[in-house]
C-alpha positions as a Markdown table, in Angstrom:
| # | Residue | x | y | z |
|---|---|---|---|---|
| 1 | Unk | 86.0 | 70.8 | 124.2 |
| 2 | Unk | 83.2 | 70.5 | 127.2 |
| 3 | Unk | 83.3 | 72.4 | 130.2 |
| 4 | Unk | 84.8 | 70.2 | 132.3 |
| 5 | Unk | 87.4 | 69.8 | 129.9 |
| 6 | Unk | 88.2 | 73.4 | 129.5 |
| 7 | Unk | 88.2 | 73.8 | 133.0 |
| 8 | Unk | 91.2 | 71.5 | 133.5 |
| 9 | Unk | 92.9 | 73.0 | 130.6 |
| 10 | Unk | 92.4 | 76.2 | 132.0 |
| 11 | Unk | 93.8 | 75.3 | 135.4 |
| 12 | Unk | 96.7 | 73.5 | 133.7 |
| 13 | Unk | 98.1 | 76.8 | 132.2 |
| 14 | Unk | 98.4 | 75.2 | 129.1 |
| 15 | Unk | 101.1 | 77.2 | 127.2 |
| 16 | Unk | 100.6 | 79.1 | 124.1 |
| 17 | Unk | 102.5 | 80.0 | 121.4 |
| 18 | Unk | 104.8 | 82.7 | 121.9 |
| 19 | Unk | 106.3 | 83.1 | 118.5 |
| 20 | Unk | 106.5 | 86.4 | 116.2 |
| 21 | Unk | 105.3 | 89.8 | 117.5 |
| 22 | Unk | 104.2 | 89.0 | 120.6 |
| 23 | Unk | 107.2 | 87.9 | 122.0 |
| 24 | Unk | 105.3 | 86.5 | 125.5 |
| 25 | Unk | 104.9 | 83.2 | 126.1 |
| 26 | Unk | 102.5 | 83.2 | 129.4 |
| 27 | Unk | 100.0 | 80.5 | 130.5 |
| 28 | Unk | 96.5 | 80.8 | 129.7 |
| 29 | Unk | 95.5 | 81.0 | 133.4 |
| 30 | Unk | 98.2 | 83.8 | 134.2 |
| 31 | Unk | 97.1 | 85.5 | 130.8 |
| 32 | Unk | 95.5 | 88.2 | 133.3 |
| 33 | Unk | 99.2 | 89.2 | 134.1 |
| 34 | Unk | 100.6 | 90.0 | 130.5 |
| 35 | Unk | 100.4 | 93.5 | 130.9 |
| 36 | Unk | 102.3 | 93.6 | 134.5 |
| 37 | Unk | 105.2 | 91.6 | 132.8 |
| 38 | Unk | 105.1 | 93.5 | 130.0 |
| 39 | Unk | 105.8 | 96.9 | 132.4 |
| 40 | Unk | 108.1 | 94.6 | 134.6 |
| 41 | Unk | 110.8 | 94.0 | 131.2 |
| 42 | Unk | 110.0 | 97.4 | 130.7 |
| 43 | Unk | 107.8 | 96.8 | 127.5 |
| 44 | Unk | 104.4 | 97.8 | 126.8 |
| 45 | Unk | 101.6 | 95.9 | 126.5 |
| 46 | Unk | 101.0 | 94.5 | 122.8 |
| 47 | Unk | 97.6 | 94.8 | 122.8 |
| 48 | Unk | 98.1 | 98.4 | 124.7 |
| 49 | Unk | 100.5 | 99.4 | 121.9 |
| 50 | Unk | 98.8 | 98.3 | 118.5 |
| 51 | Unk | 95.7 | 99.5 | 119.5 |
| 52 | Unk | 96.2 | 102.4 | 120.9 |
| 53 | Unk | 94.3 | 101.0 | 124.3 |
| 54 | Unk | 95.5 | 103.5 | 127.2 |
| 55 | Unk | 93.2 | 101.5 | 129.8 |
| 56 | Unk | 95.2 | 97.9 | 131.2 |
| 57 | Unk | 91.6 | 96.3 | 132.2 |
| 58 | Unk | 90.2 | 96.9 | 128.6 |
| 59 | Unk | 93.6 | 95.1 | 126.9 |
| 60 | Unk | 93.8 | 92.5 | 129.4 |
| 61 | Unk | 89.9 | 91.4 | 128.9 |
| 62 | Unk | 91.2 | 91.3 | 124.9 |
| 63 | Unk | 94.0 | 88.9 | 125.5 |
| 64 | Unk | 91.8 | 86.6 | 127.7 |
| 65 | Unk | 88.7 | 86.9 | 125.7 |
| 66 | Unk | 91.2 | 86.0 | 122.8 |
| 67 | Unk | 92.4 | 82.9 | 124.1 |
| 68 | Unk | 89.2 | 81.6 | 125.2 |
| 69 | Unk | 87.5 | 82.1 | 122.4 |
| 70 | Unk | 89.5 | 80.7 | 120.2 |
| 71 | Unk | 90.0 | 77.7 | 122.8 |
| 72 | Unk | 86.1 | 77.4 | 123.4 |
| 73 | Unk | 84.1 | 78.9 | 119.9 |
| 74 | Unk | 81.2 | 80.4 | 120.1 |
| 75 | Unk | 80.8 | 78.5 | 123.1 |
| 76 | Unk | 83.1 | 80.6 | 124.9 |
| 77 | Unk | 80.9 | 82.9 | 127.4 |
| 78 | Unk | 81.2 | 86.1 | 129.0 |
| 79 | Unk | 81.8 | 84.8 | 132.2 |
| 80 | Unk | 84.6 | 82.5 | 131.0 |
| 81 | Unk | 86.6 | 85.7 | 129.7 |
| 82 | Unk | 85.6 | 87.9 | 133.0 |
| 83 | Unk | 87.1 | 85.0 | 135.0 |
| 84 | Unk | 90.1 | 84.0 | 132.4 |
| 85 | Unk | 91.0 | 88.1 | 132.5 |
| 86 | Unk | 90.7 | 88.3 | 136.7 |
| 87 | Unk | 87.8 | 91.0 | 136.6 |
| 88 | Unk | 84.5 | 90.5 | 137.8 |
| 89 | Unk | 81.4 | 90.7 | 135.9 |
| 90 | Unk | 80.7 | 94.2 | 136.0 |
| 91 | Unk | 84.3 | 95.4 | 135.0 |
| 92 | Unk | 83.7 | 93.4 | 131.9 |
| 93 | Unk | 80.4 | 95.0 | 131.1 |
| 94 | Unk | 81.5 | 98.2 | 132.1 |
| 95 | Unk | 84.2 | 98.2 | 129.3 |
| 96 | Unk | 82.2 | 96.1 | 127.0 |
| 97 | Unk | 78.4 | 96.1 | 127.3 |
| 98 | Unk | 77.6 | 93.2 | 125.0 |
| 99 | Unk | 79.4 | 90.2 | 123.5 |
| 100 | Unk | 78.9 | 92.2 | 120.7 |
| 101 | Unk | 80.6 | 95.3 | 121.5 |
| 102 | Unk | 83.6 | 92.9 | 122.5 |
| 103 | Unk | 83.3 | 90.7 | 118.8 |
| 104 | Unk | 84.0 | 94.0 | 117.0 |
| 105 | Unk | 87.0 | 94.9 | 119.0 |
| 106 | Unk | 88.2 | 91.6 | 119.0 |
| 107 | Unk | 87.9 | 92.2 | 115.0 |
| 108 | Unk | 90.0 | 95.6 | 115.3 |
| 109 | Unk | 92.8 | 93.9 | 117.6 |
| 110 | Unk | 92.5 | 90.9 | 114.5 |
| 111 | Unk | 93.2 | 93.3 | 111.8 |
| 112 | Unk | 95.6 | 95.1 | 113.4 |
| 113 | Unk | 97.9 | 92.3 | 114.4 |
| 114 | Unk | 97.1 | 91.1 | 110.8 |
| 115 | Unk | 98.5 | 93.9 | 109.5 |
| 116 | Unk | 101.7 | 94.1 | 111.9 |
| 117 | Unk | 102.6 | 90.7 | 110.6 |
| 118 | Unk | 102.2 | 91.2 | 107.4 |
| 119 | Unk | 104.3 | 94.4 | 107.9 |
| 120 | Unk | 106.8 | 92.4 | 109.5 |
| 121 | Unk | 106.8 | 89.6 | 106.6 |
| 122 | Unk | 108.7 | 91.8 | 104.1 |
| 123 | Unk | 106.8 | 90.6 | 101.5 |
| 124 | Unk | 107.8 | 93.0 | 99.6 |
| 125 | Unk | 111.9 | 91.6 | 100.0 |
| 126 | Unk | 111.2 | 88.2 | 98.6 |
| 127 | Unk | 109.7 | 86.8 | 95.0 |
| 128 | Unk | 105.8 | 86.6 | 94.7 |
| 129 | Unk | 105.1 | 83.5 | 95.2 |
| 130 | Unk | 107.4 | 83.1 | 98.3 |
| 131 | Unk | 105.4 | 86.6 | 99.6 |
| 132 | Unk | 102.2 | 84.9 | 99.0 |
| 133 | Unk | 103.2 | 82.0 | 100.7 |
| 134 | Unk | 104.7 | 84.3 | 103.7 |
| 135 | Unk | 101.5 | 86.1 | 103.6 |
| 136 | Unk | 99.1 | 83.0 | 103.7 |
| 137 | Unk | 101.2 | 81.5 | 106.6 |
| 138 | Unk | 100.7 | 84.4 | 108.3 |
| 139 | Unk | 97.1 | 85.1 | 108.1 |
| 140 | Unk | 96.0 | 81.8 | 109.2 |
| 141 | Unk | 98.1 | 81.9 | 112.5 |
| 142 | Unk | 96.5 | 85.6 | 112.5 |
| 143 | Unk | 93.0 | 83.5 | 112.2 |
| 144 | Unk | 93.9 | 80.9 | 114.3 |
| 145 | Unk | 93.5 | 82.7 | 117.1 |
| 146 | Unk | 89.9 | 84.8 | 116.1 |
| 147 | Unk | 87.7 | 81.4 | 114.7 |
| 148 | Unk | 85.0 | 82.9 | 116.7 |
| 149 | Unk | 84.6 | 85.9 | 114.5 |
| 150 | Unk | 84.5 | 83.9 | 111.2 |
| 151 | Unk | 81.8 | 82.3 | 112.6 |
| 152 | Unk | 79.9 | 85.2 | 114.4 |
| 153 | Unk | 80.2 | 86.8 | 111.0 |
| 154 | Unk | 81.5 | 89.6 | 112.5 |
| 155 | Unk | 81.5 | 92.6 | 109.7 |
| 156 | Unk | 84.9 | 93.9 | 108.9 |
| 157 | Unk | 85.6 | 97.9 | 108.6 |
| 158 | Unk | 86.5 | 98.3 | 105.3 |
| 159 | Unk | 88.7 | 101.0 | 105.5 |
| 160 | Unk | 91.0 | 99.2 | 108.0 |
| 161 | Unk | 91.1 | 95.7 | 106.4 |
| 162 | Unk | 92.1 | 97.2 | 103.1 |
| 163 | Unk | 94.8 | 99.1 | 105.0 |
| 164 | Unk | 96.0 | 96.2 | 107.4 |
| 165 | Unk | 95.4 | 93.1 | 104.8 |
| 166 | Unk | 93.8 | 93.7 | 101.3 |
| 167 | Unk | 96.6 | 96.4 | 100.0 |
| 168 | Unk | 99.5 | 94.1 | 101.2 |
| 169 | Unk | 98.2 | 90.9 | 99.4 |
| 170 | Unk | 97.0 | 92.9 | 96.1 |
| 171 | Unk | 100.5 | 94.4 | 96.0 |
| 172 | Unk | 102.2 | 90.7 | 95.9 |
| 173 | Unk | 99.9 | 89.3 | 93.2 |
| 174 | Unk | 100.2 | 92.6 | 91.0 |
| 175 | Unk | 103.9 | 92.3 | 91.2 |
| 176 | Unk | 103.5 | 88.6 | 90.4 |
| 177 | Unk | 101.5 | 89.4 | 87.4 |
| 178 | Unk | 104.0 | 92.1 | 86.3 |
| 179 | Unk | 107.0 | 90.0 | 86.3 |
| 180 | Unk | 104.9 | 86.8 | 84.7 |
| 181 | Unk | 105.5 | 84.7 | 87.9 |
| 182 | Unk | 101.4 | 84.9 | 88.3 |
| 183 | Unk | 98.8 | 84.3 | 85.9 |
| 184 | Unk | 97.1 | 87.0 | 84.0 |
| 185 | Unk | 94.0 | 85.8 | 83.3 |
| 186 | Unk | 92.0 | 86.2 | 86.4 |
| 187 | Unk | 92.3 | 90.3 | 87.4 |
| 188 | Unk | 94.2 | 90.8 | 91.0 |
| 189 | Unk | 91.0 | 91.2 | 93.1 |
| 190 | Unk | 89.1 | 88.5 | 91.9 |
| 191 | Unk | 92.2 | 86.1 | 92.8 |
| 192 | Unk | 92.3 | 88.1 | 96.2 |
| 193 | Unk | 88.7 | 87.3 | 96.9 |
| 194 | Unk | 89.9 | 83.7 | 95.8 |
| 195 | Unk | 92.4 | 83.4 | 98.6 |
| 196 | Unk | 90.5 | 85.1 | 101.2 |
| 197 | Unk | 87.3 | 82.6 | 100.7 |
| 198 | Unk | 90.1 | 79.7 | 100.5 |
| 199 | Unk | 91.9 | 80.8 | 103.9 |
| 200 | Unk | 88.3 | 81.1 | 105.7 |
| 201 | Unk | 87.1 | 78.0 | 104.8 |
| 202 | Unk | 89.9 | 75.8 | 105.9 |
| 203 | Unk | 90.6 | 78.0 | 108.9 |
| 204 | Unk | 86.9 | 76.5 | 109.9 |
| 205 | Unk | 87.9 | 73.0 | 108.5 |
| 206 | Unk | 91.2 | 72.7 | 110.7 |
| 207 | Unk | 89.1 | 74.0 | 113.3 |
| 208 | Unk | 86.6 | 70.8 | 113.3 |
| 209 | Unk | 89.2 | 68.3 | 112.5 |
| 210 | Unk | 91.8 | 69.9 | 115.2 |
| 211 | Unk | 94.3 | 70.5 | 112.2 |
| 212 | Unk | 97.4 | 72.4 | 113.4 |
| 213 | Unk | 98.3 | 76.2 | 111.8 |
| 214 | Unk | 101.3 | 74.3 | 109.8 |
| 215 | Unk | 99.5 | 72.0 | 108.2 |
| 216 | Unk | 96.6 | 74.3 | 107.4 |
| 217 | Unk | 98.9 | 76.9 | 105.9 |
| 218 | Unk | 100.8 | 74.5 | 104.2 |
| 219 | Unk | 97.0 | 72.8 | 102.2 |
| 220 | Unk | 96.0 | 76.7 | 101.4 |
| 221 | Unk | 99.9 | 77.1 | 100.1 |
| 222 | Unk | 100.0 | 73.8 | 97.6 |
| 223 | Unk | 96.5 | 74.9 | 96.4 |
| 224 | Unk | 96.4 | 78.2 | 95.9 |
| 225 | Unk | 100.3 | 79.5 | 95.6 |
| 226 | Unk | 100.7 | 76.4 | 93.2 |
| 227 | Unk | 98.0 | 77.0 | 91.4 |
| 228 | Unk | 98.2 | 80.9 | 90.7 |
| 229 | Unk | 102.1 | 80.4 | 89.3 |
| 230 | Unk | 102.4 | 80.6 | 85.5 |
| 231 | Unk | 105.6 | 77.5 | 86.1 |
């Protein structure tokens, strides 16, 4: 998408998805304003409450940057998120000095909505293969949204991802192999690493051939889900 064209998309409002946890469903150009409605219904802030964020600027520069990014790549800029959040230049360097500095919170808010979805799967309620389908559904509309940090390579904290993600998944395809419904031969982790290489690589192929979360869930599903069962 050029400049030009995310300009007019911007100013449109396009709508975005306002399924699972978040509830909101709030054009991209009033995006700025998801923390007043959020106090208005007399809810917190999403961002505010998984991360702990106390300051409304500082979550409110995360949901732009958020959208924009994952609307405009690596191509996104600074300036597009300081004018897509309603802050000038300087509030955004105030509460994050680089693009950097923003990437790796970016990352945290990532992992930690991750994790609440996961959470709010039950994967633990349903059979394994249905919980790794749950669970792969879930991460790519997780992913969706933060492209730009598979492609900035942005490095994970370890200790949080195996909290929010790794433990979740490894739990599924243990039970799976206890109860037979997942093959045996290949140890939990190694299929783990399996999935998460599989879910990267076609998050970054629907991204270049405009592929929809659905149908990108759904390829990741019939190849890996079908392919660890034992029937």
């Amino acid at each position: 998408m050029g400049d030009n064209e995310f300009t007019e998309f911007f100013e449109q409002g396009a709508l975005l998805s306002c399924e699972g946890k978040w509830d909101i469903c709030v054009p991209l150009r009033l995006s700025i304003d998801v923390g007043q409605r959020c106090v208005k219904t007399g809810h917190l802030c999403p961002i505010m409450r998984v991360m702990g964020i106390s300051d409304k600027t500082a979550a409110t520069i995360l949901e732009a940057a958020s959208h924009v990014l994952a609307i405009r790549g690596e191509a996104g800029s600074m300036a597009e998120v300081a004018s897509a959040a309603g802050v000038g230049r300087s509030t955004l360097y105030r509460h994050f000095p680089t693009r950097e500095a923003l990437l790796e919170a970016l990352t945290r808010m990532g992992l930690t909505e991750a994790g609440d979805r996961l959470a709010e799967a039950k994967l633990e309620s349903v059979p394994p293969l249905e919980a790794l389908a749950r669970a792969i559904r879930t991460i790519v509309v997780v992913g969706d949204r933060y492209i730009v940090l598979l492609e900035a390579q942005v490095q994970l904290d370890p200790a949080a991802s195996e909290h929010a993600v790794v433990a979740p998944l490894r739990r599924v395809i243990e039970r799976g192999q206890a109860d037979g419904t997942i093959r045996t031969d290949i140890d939990a982790m190694s299929l783990l690493e399996i999935l998460g290489g599989l879910i990267v690589v076609s998050i970054r192929l629907a991204a270049e051939h405009q592929r929809g979360v659905e149908e990108t869930a759904a390829t990741i599903q019939r190849v890996f889900v079908e392919g660890v069962g034992t029937r």
